[in-house]
N, C-alpha and C positions, 0 to 999 in steps of 0.2 A: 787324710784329706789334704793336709799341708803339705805332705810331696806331691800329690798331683799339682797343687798350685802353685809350685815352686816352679816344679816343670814349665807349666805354662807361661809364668812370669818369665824365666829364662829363654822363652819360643817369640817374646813381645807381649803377649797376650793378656787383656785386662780380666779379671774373673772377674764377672758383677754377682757368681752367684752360685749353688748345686743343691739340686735335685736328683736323688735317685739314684745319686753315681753319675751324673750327668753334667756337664758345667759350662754356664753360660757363660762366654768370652767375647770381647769385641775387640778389634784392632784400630789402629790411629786413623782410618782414614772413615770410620765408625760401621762398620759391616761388623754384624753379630753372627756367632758360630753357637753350637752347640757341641759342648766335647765329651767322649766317650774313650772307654781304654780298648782296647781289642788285642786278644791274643795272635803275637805272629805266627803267619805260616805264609808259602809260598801263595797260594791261592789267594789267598784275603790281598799279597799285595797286589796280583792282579787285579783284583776287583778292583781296588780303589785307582785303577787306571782310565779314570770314566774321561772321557772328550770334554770339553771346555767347549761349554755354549754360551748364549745371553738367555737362553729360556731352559736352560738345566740348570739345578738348584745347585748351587757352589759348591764343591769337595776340597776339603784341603786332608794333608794326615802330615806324618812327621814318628820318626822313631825315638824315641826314648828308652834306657835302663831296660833295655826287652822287649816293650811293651810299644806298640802301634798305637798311637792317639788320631782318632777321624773326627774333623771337624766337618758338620757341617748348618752352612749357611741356615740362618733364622730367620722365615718370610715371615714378617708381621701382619702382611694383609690376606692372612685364614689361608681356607682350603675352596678351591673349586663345589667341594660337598657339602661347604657351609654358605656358600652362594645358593644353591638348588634349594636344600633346604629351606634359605631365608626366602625364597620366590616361591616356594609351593605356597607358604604363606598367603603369598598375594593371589593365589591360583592364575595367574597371568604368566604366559611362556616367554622365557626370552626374546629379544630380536634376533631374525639371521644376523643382522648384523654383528653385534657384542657376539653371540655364538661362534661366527666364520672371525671372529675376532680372536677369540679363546681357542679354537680350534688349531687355527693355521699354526699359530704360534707353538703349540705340542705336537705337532706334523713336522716341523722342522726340527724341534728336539727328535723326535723319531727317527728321521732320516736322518740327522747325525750321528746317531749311536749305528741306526742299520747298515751303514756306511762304514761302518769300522767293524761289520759280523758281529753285533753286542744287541741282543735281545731284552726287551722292559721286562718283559712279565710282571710288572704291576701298575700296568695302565688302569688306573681307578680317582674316583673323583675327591676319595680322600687322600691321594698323592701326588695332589697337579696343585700348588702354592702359588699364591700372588704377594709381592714385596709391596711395602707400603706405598711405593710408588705407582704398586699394579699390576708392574711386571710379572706375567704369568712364568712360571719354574717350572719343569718335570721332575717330578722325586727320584728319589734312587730306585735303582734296578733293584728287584726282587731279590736277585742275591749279594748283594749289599746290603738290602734291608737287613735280612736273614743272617750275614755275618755280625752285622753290628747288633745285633741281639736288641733291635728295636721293637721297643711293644706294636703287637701290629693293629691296625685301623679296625677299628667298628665297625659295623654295619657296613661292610666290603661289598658281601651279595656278588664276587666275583663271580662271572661267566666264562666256564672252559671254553675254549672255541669246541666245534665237534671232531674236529679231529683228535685233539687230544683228549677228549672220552672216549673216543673210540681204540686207544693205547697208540696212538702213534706221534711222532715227537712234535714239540714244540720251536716253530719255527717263527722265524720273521714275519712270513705271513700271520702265523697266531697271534703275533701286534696285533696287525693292521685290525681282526676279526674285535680284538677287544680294545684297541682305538675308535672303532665302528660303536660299540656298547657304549663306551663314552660318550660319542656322538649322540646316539640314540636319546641318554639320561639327560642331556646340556638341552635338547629337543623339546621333549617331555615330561620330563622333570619327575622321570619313572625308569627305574633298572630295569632293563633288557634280561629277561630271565630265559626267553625262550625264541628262540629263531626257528621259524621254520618258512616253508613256501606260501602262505600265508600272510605272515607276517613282512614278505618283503615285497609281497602286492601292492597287501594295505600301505607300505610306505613310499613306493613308486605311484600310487595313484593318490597318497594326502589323506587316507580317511582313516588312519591309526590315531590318535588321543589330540596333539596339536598340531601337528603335522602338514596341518592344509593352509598354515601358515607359512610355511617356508614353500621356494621355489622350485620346480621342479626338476633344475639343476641340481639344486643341494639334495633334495632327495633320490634323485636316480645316485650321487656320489655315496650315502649313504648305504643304499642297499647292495651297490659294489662293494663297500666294504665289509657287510654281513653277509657275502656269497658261503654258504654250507662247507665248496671245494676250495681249500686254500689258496690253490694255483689259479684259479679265476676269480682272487681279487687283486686291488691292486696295489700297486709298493707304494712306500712315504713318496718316493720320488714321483710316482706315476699321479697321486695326488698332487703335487705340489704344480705339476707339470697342467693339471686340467684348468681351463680357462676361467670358472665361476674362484677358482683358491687364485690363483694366477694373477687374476685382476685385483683380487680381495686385498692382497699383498701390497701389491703396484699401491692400491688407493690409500692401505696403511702408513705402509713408508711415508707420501705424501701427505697427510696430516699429522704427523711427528715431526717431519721437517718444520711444517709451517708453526710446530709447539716451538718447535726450538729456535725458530726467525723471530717468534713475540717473543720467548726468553732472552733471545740475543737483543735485542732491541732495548729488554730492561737491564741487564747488565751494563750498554753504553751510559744508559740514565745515570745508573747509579755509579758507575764509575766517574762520571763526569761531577754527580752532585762528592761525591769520595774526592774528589781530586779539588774541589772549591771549598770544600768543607776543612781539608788542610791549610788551604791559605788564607784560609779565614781564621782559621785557629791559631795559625803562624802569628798572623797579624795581631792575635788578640794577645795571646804571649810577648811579642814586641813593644806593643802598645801597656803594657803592665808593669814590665819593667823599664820603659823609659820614663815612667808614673812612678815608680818607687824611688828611679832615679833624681829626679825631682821634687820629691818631697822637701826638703832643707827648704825651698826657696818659694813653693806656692803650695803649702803644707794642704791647706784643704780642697785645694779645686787638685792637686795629685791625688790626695786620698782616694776622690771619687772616681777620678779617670780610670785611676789603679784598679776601685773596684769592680767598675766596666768592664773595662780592659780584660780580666782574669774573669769575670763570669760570663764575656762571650768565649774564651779560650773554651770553660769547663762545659758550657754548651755543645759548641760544638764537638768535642770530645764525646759528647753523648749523644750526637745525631752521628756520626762515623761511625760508633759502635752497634747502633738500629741501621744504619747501610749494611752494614757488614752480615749481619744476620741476615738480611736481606737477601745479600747475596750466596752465605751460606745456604740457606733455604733452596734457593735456584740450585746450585750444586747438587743436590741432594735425588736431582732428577736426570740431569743432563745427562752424566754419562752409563746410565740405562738407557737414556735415547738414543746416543749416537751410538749404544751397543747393538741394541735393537736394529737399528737403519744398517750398520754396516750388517749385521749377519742376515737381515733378510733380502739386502741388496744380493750377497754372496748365492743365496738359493734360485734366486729370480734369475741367477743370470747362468747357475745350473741348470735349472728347466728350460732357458733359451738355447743352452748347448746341447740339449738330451733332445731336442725338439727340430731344429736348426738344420735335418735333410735336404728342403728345400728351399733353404737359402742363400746359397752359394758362398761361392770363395769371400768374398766381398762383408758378407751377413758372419761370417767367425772370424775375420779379420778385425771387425768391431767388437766384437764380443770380449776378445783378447785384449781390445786395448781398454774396453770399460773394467777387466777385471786387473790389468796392471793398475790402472788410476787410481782404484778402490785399494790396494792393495799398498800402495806409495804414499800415504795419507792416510796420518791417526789426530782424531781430535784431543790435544792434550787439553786436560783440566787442570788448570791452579790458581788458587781466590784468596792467599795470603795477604796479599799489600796490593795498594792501585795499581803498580807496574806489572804485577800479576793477573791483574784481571784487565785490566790495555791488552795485554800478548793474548791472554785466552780470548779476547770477543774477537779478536785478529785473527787465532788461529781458527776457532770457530766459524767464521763468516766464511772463510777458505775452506774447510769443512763442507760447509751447505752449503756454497756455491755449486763445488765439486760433485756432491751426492745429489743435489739438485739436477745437473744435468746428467748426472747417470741414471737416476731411475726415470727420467724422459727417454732418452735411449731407451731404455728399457720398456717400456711402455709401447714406443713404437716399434720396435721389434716383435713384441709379445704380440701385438693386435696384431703385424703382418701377418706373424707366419701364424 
């Protein structure tokens, strides 16, 4: 066990801990990993060549003495399957909304792996994680799981698509079929065991378990995605691309912004009360030694000043260090948000160019230049000292200005065409 954490120590990596063989690590910027040893071979390092999203759950690996170490990411806030679970509880169905919330967001992780020919094969509800901030994850790929020799999930109750009972291979489409069962269980808050012609009646006309609660957008999008024939459903993109996910997106992004306009707004506060709180403290320091100074000549009215003096310093000393957590805290979200916004600005403005026949020269003339501006512009984070947080609420505001007017573009565009 001491060379594994030797390793680690020498990769930066803090151990807080192991289980199992398993060893919990966090790195300075406080993101927790889980780490595992895995034997090399060529194939494993393929696998661990997963795409970099904001809604896939972190990979990192690194070689060592032989040996492949795959870190990854530790969402604290559960599993999608311990969501369901805690709602059956209340026998009350989710909202479309929080649903087409959870949803959109592993439709895009989808279409980013499908985009690079890389199949899930373990779309299920004990694989889809939320970070304590919320942020929804997609777990690893199936064969990733399966190389990392991770214990596999409980009560899975996976559903083949029919194709593949019938022996024929597993394809991309076979996502989307058991993206669809997802769907179905976030719905009903009941595993999809059995698809037939039936069954996708009952859900295009609402009179399946809760079903008559959602709109009859979201359910006709549903039972496209549980079509029997894999070739008539339809792709992450062809989702992403229908109006009821389309808009759902548009209106996310836009209420993240406006998280991150009230954030930005407290960050000024507090940088301001940070920055008064210094020279208040400067002053109090000043003020204590010109008091000590003085003592010889007006011993006791010094003594006092002195003491003044030095316990408004150590005061404020102690209101700096509650700003500052302060603003740590706010940190701790942002840049999941402004990850979130750019990558779902990035999809939105895919679906406008997959969409875009009837828009002429003019309509992808725009589109190009909203995806250079998104692309020329990264919100940096840094909250070490007040002149650090002056530059980020600066950079910041420049930030959501910017993505401010692109997803209005967006938007208008989206409804044109």
């Amino acid at each position: 066990m001491g060379g594994v954490e030797s390793i680690l120590r020498d990769q930066g990596y803090t151990v807080l801990g192991e289980k199992d063989g398993k060893y919990l690590v966090h790195l300075k910027e406080g993101k927790r990993f889980l780490v595992e040893q895995i034997e090399k071979d060529k194939h494993v390092e393929e696998c661990l060549k997963c795409p970099v999203h904001a809604h896939i759950v972190e990979t990192q690996s690194f070689e060592a003495r032989g040996k492949i170490y795959l870190l990854m990411e530790q969402c604290s806030g559960g599993t999608l399957y311990e969501k369901i679970q805690a709602q059956k509880m209340d026998n009350v169905p989710f909202s479309e909304e929080k649903v087409m919330a959870w949803f959109t967001k592993i439709c895009m992780a989808l279409e980013h792996l499908h985009t690079d020919g890389i199949t899930h094969r373990l779309l299920i509800s004990q694989n889809i994680f939320f970070t304590g901030c919320g942020t929804v994850r997609l777990g690893e790929t199936a064969e990733l799981h399966e190389r990392a020799r991770v214990e596999k999930p409980k009560h899975t109750n996976a559903k083949q698509p029919p194709e593949v009972q019938e022996g024929r291979p597993y394809t991309l489409h076979s996502d989307i079929y058991a993206l669809g069962c997802l769907l179905y269980e976030m719905c009903t808050l009941k595993t999809c065991v059995q698809v037939n012609t039936d069954l996708i009646a009952s859900i295009q006309c609402g009179s399946k378990d809760w079903l008559i609660y959602f709109s009859s957008g979201f359910r006709s999008l549903l039972a496209d995605m549980l079509h029997p024939e894999p070739e008539c459903r339809l792709s992450a993109l062809d989702i992403l691309k229908k109006r009821i996910v389309f808009a759902h997106i548009t209106s996310q992004v836009g209420e993240i912004l406006q998280e991150v306009k009230i954030s930005l707004g407290k960050l000024k506060e507090l940088a301001d009360s940070a920055e008064n709180g210094n020279a208040t403290m400067l002053l109090g320091f000043i003020g204590a030694v010109v008091c000590f100074v003085l003592v010889p000549a007006t011993l006791g009215a010094s003594l006092i000043g002195w003491g003044v003096s030095a316990a408004v310093a150590v005061n404020n000393r102690g209101n700096q260090k509650t700003i500052f957590q302060e603003i740590r805290s706010i940190n701790k979200e942002l840049p999941e948000k402004t990850d979130c916004v750019d990558i779902s600005i990035q999809h939105l403005i895919k679906s406008i160019q997959l969409r875009r026949s009837g828009g002429g020269r003019g309509n992808l003339v725009v589109q190009q230049h909203m995806m250079k501006r998104i692309l020329t512009s990264k919100a940096e984070i840094k909250f070490e000292n007040v002149e650090e947080v002056r530059h980020t609420t600066t950079t910041l505001q420049d930030w959501l200005d910017n993505r401010s007017n692109i997803i209005d573009l967006v938007s208008i565009i989206g409804n044109y065409q």
